[in-house]
VOLUMTI-614894 format. One line per 2 residues: number of its first residue (from 1); their letters; for each residue x, y, z of C-alpha. Coordinates in pm, 1 decimal. Layout:
BEGIN
NUM = a = X:Y:Z  ...
END
This chain:
BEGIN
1 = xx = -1911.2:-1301.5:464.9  -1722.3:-1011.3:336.7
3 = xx = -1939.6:-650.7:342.1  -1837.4:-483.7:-4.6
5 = xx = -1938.7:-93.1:-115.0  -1874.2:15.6:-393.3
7 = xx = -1775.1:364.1:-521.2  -1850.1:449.8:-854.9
9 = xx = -2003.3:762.6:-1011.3  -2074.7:528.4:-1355.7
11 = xx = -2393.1:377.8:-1251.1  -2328.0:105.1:-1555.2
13 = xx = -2003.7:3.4:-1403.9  -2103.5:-32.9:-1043.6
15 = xx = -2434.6:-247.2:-1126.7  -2126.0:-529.4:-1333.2
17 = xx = -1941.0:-485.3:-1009.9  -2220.6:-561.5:-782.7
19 = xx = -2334.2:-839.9:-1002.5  -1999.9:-1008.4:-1002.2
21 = xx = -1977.8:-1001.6:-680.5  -2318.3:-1073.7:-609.6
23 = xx = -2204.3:-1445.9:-795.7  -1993.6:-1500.1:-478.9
25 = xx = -2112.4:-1664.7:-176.6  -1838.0:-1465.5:22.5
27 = xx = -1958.4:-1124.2:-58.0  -2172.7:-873.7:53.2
29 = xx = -2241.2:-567.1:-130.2  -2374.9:-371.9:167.5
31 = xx = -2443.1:2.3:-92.2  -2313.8:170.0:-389.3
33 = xx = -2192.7:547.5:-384.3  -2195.4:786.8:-661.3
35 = xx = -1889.3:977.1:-527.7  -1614.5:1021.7:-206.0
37 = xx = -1847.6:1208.1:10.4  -2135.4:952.5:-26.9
39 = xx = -1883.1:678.5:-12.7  -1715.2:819.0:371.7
41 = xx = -2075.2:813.9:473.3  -2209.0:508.1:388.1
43 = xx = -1861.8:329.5:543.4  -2005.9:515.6:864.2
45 = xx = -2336.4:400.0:774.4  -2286.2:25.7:704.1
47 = xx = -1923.1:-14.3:822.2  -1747.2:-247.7:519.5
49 = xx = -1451.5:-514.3:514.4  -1347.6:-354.5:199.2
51 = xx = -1432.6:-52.4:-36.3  -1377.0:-49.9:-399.7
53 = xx = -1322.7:304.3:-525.1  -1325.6:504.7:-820.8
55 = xx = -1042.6:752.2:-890.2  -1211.1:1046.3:-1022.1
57 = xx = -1535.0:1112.8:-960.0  -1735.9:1450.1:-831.5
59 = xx = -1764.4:1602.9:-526.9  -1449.8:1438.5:-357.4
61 = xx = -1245.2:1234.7:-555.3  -1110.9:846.9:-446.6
63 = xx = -805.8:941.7:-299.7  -904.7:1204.7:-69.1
65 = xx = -1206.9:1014.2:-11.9  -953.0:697.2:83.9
67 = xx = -772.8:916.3:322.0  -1117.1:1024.1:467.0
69 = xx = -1232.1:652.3:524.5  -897.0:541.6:673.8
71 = xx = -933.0:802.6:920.9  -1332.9:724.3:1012.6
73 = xx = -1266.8:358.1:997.5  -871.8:258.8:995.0
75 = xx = -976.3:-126.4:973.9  -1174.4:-115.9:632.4
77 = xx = -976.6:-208.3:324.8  -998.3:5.7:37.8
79 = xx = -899.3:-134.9:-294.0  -899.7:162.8:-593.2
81 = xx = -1064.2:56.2:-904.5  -988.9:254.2:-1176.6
83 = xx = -932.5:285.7:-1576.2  -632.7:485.4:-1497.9
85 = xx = -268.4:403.0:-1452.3  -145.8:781.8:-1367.2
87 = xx = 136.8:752.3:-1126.2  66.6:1013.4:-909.7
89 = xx = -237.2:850.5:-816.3  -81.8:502.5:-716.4
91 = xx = 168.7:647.2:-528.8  -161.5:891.6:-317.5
93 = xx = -407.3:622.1:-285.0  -129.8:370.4:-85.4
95 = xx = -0.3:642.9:106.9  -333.8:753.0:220.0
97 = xx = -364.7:408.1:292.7  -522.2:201.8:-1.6
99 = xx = -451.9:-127.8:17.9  -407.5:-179.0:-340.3
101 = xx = -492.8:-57.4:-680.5  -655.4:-234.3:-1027.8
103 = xx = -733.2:-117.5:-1360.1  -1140.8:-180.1:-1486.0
105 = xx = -997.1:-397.3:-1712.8  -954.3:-674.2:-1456.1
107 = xx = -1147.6:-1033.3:-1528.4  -1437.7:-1129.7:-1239.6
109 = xx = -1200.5:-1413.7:-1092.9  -956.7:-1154.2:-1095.4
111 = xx = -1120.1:-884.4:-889.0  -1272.6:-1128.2:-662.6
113 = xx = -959.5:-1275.7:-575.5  -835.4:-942.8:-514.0
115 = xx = -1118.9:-819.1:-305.9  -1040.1:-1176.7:-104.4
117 = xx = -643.3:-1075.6:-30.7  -760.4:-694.9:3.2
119 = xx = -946.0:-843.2:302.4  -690.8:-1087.7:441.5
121 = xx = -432.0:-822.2:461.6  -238.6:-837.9:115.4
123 = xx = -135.6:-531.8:-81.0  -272.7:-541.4:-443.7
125 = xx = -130.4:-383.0:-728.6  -120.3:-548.6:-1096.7
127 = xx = 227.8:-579.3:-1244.5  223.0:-287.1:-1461.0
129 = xx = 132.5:-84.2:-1165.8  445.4:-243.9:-973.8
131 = xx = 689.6:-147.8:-1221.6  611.9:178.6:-1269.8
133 = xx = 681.2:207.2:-870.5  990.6:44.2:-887.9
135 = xx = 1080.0:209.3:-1209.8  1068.5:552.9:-950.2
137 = xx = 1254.7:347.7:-698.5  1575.0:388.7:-917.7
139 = xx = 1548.9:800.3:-984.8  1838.5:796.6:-804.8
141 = xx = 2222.6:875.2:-870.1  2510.5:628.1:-833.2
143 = xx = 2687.2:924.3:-671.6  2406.7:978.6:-346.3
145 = xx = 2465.4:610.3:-349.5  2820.6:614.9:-288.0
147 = xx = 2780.3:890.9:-76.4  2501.9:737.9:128.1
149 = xx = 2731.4:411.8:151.5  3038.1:519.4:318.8
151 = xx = 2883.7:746.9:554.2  2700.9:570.4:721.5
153 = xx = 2830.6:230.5:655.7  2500.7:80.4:444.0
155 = xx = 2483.6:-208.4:252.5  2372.4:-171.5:-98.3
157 = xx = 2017.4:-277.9:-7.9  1964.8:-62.6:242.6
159 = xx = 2138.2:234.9:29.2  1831.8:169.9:-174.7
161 = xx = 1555.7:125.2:41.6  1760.2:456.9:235.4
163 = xx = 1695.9:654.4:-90.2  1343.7:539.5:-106.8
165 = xx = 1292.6:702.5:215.2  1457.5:1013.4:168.3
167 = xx = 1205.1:1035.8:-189.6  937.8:1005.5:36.8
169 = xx = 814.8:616.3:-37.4  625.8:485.8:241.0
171 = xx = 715.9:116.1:379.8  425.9:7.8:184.7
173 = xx = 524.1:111.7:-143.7  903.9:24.0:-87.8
175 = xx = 805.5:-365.2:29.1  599.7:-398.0:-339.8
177 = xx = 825.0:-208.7:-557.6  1113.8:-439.8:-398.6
179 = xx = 934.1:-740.5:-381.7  947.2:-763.8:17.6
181 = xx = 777.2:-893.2:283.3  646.8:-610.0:497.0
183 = xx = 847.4:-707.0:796.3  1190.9:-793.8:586.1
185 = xx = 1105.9:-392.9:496.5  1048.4:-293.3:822.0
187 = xx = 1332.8:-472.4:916.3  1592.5:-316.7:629.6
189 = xx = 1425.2:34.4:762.2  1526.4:-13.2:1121.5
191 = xx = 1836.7:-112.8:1047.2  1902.6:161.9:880.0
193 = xx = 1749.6:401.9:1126.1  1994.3:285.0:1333.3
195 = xx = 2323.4:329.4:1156.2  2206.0:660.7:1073.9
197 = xx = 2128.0:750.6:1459.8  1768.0:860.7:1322.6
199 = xx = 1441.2:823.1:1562.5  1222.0:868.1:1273.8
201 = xx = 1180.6:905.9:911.4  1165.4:1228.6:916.1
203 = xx = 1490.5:1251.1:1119.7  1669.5:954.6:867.7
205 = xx = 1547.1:1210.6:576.1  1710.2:1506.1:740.1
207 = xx = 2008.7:1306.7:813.7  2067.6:1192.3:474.9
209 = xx = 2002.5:1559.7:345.4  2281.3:1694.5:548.1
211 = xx = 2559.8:1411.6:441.2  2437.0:1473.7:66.0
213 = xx = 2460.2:1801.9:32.8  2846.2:1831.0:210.4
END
């Protein structure tokens, strides 16, 4: 049995999503929350497999109320629900560590599928959402590229996962927006930590600064 809450400040909307998932033997819906600050107590409260969570909403909005929750309770999945497509808000919510993000206008076998792979592990975002991280992915010059290249000896994969890090994507959001495992990611990123003689990613970051701006 999967424990659901759901976060939704639209008390309309959060009684459909309770009552679709109420039509699934495999869920839970263990509370709903009107905003973030309800939403980080009642994961202390009633401890979730996975929260589904409004964007904007009073009192403490879903990102910073993600963050909050990953912090309280690492292991509970939080899967942003929203009628919003806004960038800035993808990118937030997974680096605060969402494990996904879909737009209200998502069928019932739809989100329960998606509330499924939220809780198996898998990172959700709806192809729309995808593209418009990988179209971000490629704000970068063919001339840092070149650069990056024959410093340090990269291939041309890794000059682009290299320039993801240095524009401050997490491994996360480089494995969807290049269609990568997590551990071929990983994998890409250690290998180019170690051509680049960096410990970290902060330290690859400030590497790559210094041979870019000479």
């Amino acid at each position: 049995m999967i424990k659901v809450l759901i976060v939704d400040d639209q008390a309309i909307l959060a009684d459909g999503i309770r009552s679709v998932l109420s039509s699934c033997n495999d869920f839970e819906v263990v509370g709903i929350a009107q905003d973030g600050v309800q939403a980080v107590e009642a994961v202390k409260a009633s401890a979730p497999d996975v929260v589904l969570m409004d964007i904007r909403m009073p009192n403490m909005n879903g990102v910073i109320a993600t963050q909050e929750i990953k912090r309280v309770r690492p292991e509970t999945k939080v899967l942003i629900l929203t009628t919003f497509d806004d960038s800035d808000y993808i990118l937030n919510a997974i680096n605060y560590g969402a494990s996904g993000y879909l737009l209200k206008d998502i069928s019932a076998a739809a989100l329960i599928d998606a509330v499924k792979n939220a809780y198996t592990g898998d990172t959700i975002l709806p192809a729309k959402i995808a593209r418009r991280i990988a179209d971000a992915a490629k704000m970068v010059t063919s001339d840092r590229e070149i650069r990056l290249k024959h410093k340090f000896a990269l291939s041309d994969r890794e000059v682009e996962i290299a320039l993801m890090i240095y524009e401050g994507f997490t491994n996360k959001q480089i494995a969807v927006a290049l269609k990568l495992s997590d551990g071929t990611a990983r994998n890409y990123i250690s290998s180019i930590y170690e051509k680049l003689g960096a410990a970290s990613r902060a330290d690859a970051a400030e590497k790559m600064r210094e041979a870019l701006k000479n």
